[in-house]
PATOR-802518 format. One record per residue (C-alpha): residue in one letter; x, y, z. Coordinates in steps of 0.02 Angstrom, whole numbers, plus 50000, padded with zeros to 5 digits. Each point is the difference from the previous one (the first is absolute). Example, Ala and Ser with C-alpha at 12.3 -4.5 7.8 and 13.67 -1.06 7.14 Angstrom:
<rs>
<r residu="A" X="50615" Y="49775" Z="50390"/>
<r residu="S" X="50069" Y="50172" Z="49967"/>
</rs>
This chain:
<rs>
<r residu="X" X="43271" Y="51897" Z="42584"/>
<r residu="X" X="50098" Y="50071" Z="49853"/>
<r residu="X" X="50024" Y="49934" Z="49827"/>
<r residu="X" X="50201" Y="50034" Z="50021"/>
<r residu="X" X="50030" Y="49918" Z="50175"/>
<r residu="X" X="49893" Y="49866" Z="50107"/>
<r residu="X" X="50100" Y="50071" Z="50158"/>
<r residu="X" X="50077" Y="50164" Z="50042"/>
<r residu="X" X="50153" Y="50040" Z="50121"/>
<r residu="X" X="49936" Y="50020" Z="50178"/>
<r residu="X" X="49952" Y="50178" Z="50037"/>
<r residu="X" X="49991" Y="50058" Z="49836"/>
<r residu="X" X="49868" Y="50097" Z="49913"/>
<r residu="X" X="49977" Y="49881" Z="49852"/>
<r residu="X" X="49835" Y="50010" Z="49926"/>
<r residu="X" X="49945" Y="50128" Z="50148"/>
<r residu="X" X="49904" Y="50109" Z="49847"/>
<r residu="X" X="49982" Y="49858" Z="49878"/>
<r residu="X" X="50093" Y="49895" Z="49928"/>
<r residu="X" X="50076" Y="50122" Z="49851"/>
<r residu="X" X="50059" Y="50124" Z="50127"/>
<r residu="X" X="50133" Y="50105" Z="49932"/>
<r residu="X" X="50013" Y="50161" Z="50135"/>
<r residu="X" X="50018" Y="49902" Z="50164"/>
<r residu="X" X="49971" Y="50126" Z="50135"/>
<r residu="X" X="50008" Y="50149" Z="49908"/>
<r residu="X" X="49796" Y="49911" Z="49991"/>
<r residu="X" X="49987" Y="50095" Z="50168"/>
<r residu="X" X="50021" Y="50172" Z="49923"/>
<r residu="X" X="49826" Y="50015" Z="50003"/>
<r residu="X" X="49899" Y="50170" Z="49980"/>
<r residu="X" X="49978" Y="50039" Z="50203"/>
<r residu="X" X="50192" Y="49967" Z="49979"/>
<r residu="X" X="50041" Y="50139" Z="49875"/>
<r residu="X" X="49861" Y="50117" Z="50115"/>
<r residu="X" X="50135" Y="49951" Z="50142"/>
<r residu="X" X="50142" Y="50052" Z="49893"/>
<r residu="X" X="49906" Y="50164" Z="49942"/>
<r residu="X" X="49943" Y="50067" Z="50182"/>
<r residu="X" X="50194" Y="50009" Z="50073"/>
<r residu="X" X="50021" Y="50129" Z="49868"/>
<r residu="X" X="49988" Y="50162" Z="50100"/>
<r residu="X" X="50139" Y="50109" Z="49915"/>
<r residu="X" X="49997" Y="49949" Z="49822"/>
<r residu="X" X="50195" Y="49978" Z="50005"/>
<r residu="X" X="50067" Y="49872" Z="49887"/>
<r residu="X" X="50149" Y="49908" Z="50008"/>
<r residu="X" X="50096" Y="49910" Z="49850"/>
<r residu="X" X="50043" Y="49829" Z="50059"/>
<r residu="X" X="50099" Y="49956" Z="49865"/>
<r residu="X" X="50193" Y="50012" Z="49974"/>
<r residu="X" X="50074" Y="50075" Z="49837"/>
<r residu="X" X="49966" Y="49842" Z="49887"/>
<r residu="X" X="50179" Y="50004" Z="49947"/>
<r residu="X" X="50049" Y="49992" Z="50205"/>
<r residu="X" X="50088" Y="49894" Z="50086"/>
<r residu="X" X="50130" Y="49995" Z="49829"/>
<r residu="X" X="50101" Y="49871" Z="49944"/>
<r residu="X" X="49959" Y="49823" Z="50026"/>
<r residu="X" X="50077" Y="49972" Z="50151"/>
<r residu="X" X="49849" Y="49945" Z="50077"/>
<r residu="X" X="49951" Y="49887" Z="49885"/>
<r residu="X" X="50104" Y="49934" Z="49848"/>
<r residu="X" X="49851" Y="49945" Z="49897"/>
<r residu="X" X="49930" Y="50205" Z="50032"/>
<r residu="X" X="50070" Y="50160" Z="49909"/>
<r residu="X" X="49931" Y="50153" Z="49984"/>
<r residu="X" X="49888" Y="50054" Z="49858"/>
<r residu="X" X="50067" Y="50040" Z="49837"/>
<r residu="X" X="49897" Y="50141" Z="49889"/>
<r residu="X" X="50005" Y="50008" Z="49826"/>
<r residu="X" X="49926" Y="50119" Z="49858"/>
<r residu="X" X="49851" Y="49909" Z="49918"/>
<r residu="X" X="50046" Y="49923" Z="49815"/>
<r residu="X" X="49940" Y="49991" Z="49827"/>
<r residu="X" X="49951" Y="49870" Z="49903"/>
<r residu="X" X="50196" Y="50017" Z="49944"/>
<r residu="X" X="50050" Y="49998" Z="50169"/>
<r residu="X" X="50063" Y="50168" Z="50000"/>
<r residu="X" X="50010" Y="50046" Z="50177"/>
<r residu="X" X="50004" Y="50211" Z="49975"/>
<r residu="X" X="49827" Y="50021" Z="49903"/>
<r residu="X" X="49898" Y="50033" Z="50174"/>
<r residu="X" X="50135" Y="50086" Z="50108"/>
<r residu="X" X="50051" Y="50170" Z="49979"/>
<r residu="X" X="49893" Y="50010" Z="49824"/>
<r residu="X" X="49978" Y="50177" Z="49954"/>
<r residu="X" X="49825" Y="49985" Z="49893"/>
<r residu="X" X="50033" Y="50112" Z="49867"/>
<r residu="X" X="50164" Y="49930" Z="49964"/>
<r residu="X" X="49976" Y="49817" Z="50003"/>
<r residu="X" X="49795" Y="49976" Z="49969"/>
<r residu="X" X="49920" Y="50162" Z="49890"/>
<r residu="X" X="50077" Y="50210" Z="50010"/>
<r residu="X" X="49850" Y="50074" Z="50069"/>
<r residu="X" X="49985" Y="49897" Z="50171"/>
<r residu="X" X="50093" Y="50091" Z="50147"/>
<r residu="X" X="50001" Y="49857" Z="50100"/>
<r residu="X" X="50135" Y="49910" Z="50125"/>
<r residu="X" X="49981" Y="49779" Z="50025"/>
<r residu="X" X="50056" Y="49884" Z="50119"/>
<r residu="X" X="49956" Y="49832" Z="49998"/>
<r residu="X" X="50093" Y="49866" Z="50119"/>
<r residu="X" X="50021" Y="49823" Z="50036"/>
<r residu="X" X="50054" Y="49889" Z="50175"/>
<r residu="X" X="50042" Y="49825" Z="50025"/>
<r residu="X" X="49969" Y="49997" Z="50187"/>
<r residu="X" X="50052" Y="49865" Z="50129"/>
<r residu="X" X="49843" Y="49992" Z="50091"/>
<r residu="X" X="50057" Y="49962" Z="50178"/>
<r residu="X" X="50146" Y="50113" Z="49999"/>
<r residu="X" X="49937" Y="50127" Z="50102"/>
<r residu="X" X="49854" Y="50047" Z="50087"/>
<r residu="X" X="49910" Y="49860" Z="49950"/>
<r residu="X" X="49850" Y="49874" Z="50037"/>
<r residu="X" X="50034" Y="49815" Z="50031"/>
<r residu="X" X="49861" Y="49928" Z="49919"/>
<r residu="X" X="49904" Y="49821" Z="50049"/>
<r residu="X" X="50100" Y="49901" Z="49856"/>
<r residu="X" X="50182" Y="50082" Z="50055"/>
<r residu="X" X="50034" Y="49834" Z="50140"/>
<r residu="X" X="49896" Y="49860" Z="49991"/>
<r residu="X" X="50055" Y="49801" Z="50081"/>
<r residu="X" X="50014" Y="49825" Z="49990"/>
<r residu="X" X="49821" Y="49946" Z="50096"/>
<r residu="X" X="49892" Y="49838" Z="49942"/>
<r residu="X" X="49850" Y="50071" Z="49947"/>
<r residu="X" X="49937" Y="49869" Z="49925"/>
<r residu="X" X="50000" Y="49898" Z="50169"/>
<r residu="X" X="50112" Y="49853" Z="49900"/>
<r residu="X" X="50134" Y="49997" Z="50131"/>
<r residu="X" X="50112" Y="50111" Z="49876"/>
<r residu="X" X="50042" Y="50179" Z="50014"/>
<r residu="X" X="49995" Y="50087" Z="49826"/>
<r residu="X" X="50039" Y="50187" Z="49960"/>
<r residu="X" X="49857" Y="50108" Z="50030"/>
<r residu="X" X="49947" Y="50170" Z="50030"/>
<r residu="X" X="49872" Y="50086" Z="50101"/>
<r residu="X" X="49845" Y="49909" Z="49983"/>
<r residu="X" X="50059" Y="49866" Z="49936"/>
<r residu="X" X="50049" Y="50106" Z="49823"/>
<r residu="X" X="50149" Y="49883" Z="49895"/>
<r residu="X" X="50143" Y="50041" Z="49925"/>
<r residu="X" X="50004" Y="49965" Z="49819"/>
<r residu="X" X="49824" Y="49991" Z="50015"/>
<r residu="X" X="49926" Y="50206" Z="50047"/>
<r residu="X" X="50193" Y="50041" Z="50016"/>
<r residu="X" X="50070" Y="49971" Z="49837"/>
<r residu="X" X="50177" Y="50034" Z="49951"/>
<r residu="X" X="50106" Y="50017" Z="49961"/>
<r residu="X" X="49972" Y="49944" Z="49827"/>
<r residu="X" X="49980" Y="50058" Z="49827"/>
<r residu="X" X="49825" Y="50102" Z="49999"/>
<r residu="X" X="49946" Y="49967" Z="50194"/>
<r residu="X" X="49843" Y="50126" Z="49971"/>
<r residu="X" X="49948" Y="49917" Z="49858"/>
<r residu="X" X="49964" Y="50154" Z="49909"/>
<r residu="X" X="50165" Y="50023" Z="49873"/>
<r residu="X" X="50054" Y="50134" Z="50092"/>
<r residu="X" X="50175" Y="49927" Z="50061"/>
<r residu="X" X="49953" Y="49984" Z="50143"/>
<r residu="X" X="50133" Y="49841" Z="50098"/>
<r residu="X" X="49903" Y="49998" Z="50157"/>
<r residu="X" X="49808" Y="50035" Z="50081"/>
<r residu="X" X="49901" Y="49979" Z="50138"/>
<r residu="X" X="49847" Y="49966" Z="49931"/>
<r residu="X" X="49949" Y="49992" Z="50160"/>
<r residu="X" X="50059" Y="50097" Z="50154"/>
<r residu="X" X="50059" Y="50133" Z="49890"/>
<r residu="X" X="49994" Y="50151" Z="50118"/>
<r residu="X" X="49862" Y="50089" Z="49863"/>
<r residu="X" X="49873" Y="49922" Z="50123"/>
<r residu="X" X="50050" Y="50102" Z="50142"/>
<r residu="X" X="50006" Y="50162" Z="49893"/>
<r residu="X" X="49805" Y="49968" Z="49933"/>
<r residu="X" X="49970" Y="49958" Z="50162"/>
<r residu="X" X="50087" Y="50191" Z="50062"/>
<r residu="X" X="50127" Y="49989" Z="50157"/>
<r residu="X" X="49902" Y="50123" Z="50117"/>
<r residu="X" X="49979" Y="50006" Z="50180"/>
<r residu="X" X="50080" Y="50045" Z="50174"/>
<r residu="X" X="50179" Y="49991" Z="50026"/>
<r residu="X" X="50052" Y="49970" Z="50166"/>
<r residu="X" X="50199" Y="50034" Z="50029"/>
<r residu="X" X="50090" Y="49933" Z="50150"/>
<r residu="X" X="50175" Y="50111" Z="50001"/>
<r residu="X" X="50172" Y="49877" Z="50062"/>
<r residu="X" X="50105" Y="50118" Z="49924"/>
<r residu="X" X="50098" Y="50068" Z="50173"/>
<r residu="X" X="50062" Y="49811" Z="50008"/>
<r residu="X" X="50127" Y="50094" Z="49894"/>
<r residu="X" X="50131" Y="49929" Z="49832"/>
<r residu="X" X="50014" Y="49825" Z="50065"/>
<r residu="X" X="49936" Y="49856" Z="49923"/>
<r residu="X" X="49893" Y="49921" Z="50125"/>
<r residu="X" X="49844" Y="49894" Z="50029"/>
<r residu="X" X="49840" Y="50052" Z="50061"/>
<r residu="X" X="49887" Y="49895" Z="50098"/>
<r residu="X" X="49827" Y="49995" Z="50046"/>
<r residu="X" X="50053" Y="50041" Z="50167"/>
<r residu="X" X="50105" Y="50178" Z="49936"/>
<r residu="X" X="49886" Y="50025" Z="49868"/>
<r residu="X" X="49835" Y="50019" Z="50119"/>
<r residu="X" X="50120" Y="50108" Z="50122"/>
<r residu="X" X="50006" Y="50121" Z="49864"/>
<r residu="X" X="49833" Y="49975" Z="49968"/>
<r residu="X" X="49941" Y="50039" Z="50175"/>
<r residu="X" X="50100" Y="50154" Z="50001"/>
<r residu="X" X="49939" Y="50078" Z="49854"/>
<r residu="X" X="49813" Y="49939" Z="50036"/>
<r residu="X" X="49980" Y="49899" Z="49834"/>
<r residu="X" X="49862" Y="49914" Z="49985"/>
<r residu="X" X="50007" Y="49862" Z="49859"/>
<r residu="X" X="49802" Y="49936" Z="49943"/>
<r residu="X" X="49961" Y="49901" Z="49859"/>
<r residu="X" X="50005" Y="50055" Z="49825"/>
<r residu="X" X="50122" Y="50134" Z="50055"/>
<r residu="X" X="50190" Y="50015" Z="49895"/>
<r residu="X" X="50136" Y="49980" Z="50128"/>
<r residu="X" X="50142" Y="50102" Z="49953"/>
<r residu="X" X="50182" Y="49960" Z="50093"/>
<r residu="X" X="50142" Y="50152" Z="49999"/>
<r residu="X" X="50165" Y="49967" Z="50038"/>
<r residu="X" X="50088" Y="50147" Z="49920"/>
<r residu="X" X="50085" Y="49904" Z="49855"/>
<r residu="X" X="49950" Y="50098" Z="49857"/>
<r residu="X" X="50066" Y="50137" Z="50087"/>
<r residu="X" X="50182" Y="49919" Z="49965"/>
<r residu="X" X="49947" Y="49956" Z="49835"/>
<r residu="X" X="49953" Y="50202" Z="49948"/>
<r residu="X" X="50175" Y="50043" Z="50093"/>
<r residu="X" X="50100" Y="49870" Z="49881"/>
<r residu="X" X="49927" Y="50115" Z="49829"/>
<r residu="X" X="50008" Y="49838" Z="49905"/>
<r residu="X" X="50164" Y="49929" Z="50052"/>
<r residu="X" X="49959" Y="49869" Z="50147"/>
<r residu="X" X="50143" Y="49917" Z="50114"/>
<r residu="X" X="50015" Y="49827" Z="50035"/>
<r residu="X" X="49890" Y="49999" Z="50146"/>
<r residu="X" X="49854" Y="50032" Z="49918"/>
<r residu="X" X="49943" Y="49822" Z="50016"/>
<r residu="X" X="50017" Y="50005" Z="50187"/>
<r residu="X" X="49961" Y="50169" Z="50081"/>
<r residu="X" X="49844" Y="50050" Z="50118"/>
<r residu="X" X="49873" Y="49891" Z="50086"/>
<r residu="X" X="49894" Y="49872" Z="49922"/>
<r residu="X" X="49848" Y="49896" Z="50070"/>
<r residu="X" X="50058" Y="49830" Z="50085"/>
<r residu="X" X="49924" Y="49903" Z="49891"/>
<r residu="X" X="50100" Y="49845" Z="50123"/>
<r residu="X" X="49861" Y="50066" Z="50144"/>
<r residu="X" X="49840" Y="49880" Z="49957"/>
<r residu="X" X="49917" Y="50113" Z="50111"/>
<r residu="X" X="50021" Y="50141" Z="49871"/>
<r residu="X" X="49930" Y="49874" Z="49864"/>
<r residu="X" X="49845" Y="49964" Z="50091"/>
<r residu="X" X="49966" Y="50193" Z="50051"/>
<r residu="X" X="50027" Y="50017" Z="49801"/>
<r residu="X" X="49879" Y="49880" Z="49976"/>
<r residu="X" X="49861" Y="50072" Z="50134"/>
<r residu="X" X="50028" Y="50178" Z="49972"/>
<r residu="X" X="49889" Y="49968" Z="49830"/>
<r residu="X" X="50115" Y="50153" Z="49922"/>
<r residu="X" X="49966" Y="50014" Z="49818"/>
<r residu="X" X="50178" Y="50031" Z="49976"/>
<r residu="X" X="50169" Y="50017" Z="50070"/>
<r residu="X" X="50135" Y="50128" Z="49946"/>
<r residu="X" X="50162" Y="50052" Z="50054"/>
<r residu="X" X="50140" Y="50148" Z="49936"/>
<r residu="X" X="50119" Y="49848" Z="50001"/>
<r residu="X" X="50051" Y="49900" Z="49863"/>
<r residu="X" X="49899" Y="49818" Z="50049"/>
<r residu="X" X="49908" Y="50052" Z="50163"/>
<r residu="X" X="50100" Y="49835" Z="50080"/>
<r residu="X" X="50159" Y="49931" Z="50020"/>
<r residu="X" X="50087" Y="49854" Z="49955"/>
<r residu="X" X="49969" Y="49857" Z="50142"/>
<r residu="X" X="50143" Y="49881" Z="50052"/>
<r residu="X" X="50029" Y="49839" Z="49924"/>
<r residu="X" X="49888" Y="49862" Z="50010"/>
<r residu="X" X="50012" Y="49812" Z="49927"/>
<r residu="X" X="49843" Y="49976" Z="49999"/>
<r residu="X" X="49893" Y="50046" Z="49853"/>
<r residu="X" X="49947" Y="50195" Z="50033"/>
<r residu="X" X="49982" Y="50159" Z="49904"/>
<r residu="X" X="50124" Y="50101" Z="49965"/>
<r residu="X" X="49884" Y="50156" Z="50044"/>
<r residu="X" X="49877" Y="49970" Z="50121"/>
<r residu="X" X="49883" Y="50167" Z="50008"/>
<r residu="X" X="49988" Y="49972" Z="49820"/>
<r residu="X" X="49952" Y="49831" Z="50006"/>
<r residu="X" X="49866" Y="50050" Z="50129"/>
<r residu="X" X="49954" Y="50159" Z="49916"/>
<r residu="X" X="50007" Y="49963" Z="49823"/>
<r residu="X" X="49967" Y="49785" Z="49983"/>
<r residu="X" X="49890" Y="49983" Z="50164"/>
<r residu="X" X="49901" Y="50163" Z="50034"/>
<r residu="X" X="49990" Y="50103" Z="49839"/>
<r residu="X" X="50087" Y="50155" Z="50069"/>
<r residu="X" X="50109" Y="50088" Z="49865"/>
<r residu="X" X="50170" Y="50073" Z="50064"/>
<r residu="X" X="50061" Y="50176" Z="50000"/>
<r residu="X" X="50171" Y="50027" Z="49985"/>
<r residu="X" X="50110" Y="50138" Z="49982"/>
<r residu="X" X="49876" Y="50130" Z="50021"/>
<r residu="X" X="50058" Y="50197" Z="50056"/>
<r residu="X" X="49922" Y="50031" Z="50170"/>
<r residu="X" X="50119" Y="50123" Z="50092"/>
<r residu="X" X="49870" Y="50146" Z="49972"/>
<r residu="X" X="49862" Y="49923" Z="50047"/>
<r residu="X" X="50053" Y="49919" Z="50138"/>
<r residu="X" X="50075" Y="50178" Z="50067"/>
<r residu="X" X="49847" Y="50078" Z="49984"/>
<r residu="X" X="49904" Y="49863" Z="50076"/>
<r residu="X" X="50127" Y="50023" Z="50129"/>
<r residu="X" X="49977" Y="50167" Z="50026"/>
<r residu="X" X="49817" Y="50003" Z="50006"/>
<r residu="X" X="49967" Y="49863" Z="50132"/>
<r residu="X" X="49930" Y="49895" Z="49857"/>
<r residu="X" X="50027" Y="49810" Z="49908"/>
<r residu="X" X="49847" Y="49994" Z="49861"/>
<r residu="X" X="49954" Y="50072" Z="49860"/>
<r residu="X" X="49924" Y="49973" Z="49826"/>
<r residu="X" X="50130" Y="49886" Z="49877"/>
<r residu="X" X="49943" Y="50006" Z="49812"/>
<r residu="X" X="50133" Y="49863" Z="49910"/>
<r residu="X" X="49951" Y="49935" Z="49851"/>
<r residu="X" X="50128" Y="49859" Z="49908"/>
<r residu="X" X="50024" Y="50043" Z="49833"/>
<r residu="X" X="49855" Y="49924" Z="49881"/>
<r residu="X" X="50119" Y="49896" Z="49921"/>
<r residu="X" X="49928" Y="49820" Z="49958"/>
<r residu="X" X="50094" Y="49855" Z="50041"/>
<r residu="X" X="50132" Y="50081" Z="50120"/>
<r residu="X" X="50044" Y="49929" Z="50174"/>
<r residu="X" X="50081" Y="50169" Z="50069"/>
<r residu="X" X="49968" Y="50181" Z="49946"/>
<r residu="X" X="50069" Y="50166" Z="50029"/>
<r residu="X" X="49889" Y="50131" Z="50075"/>
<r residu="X" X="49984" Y="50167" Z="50060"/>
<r residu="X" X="49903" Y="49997" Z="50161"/>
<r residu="X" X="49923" Y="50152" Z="50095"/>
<r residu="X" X="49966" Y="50015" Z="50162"/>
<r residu="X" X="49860" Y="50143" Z="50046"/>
<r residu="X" X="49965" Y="50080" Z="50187"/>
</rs>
């Protein structure tokens, strides 16, 4: 029994490695894990997994997203030119010959390839067994509370900060390194179309390309969407929100192979590995292999992430694992983060 909650939603991991948990299942990235990871490596061939971070452009996607904006570093007078471009012996002292650059970003942290991090969806459960939901995160984490924001000084530290997980923050995955065996399972001849995948279609594919999902392992899901998203340069149509196959997050038999698969993690090339379900009037999430992944189970999302190589190589080679090295950014008190993941073989 945890301090935060006296009972925890039914099949969740809640308190599963104590009762200030902050990884979830990246826990089962163990050490044999990363040895898993490390003896599919046969060619030492390594593969980007990350789009351009200024892809897919615009913010058609997403209207609270844009792409990052860089900026020479300033001076104490704000004078944006004195590191970029500054020829040393002009602007500093005659008799240095040196050239300096010195840059800036403000960064929308799920705007590309990205991490959705435990404190990105939480829900309305009552975890304190008083007959009335409340707002809570995984393991029973509270807005307000380990979430704070946004308000004036959220970190608490004077640094302007408006909003910080003080708790959650995806730092905890990045100390804890994001290391193991990817396992891909490739849907992308299902073609442009956006469709949904069941369990049923999904373990087709899976029987014909002899993957073999175990715990611990990353499950990676290509559809070919960031293949669209290269082939747009920056300038997406208005499809871009519906395009490609998704996971049916409507089959509950997908939800509980989720669940009993015991994968560490679940990314996709697509932009929210789901789609949107139908109308309900009952109370119900909005995103339901988020709510699994992220509220109940502890497994961060992968979105957006450039696997057209890899998966053609995989393809090529009769193969579907391989070792995936992807770190979050150690960034305290952030509930998504941009990355740069590499897949070796």
């Amino acid at each position: 029994m945890t301090k935060r909650w006296k009972q925890r939603p039914p099949g969740s991991t809640w308190g599963d490695w104590g009762e200030d948990d902050q990884l979830g299942r990246i826990n089962l990235l163990t050490p044999e894990k990363v040895l898993q990871g490390v003896r599919e490596v046969e060619h030492g061939i390594s593969f980007s997994l990350s789009l351009p971070l200024d892809y897919p452009g615009g913010s058609a996607m997403n209207q609270r997203r844009y792409p990052p904006i860089l900026r020479p570093t300033e001076d104490l007078q704000h004078n944006q030119d004195t590191f970029y471009n500054v020829i040393a012996k002009d602007k500093i002292d005659p008799t240095f010959i040196d050239l300096w650059s010195d840059d800036m970003v403000t960064l929308w942290l799920q705007y590309s390839t990205q991490w959705d991090g435990l404190a990105h969806q939480g829900a309305l459960f009552d975890a304190d067994g008083d007959g009335v939901a409340e707002p809570v995160y995984y393991n029973g984490f509270r807005p307000g509370v380990e979430i704070v924001g946004p308000q004036e000084d959220a970190k608490g530290d004077g640094s302007g900060s408006v909003a910080f997980a003080k708790n959650l923050g995806l730092e905890h995955m990045a100390a804890h390194g994001v290391q193991g065996r990817g396992v891909l399972v490739d849907v992308s001849r299902l073609g442009k179309d956006w469709q949904p995948v069941n369990l049923k279609m999904l373990q087709g594919f899976m029987d014909e390309q002899n993957v073999v999902v175990e715990p611990g392992d990353m499950l990676v899901f290509h559809t070919g969407f960031c293949d669209q998203i290269m082939a747009w340069e920056k300038n997406p149509g208005p499809e871009i929100q519906a395009m490609f196959p998704y996971l049916d997050a409507e089959d509950e038999s997908l939800l509980r192979w989720i669940d009993e698969s015991q994968i560490s993690a679940l990314i996709s090339d697509n932009y929210a590995v789901e789609g949107w379900p139908g109308p309900d009037e009952e109370p119900h999430t909005l995103l339901p292999i988020h709510h699994l992944c992220l509220f109940k189970l502890g497994v961060p999302l992968g979105e957006l992430w450039y696997t057209s190589d890899l998966a053609s190589w995989l393809r090529e080679h009769g193969r579907n694992r391989f070792l995936l090295t992807a770190p979050p950014l150690r960034l305290p008190g952030t509930m998504g983060s941009p990355l740069t993941p590499v897949a070796t073989v």
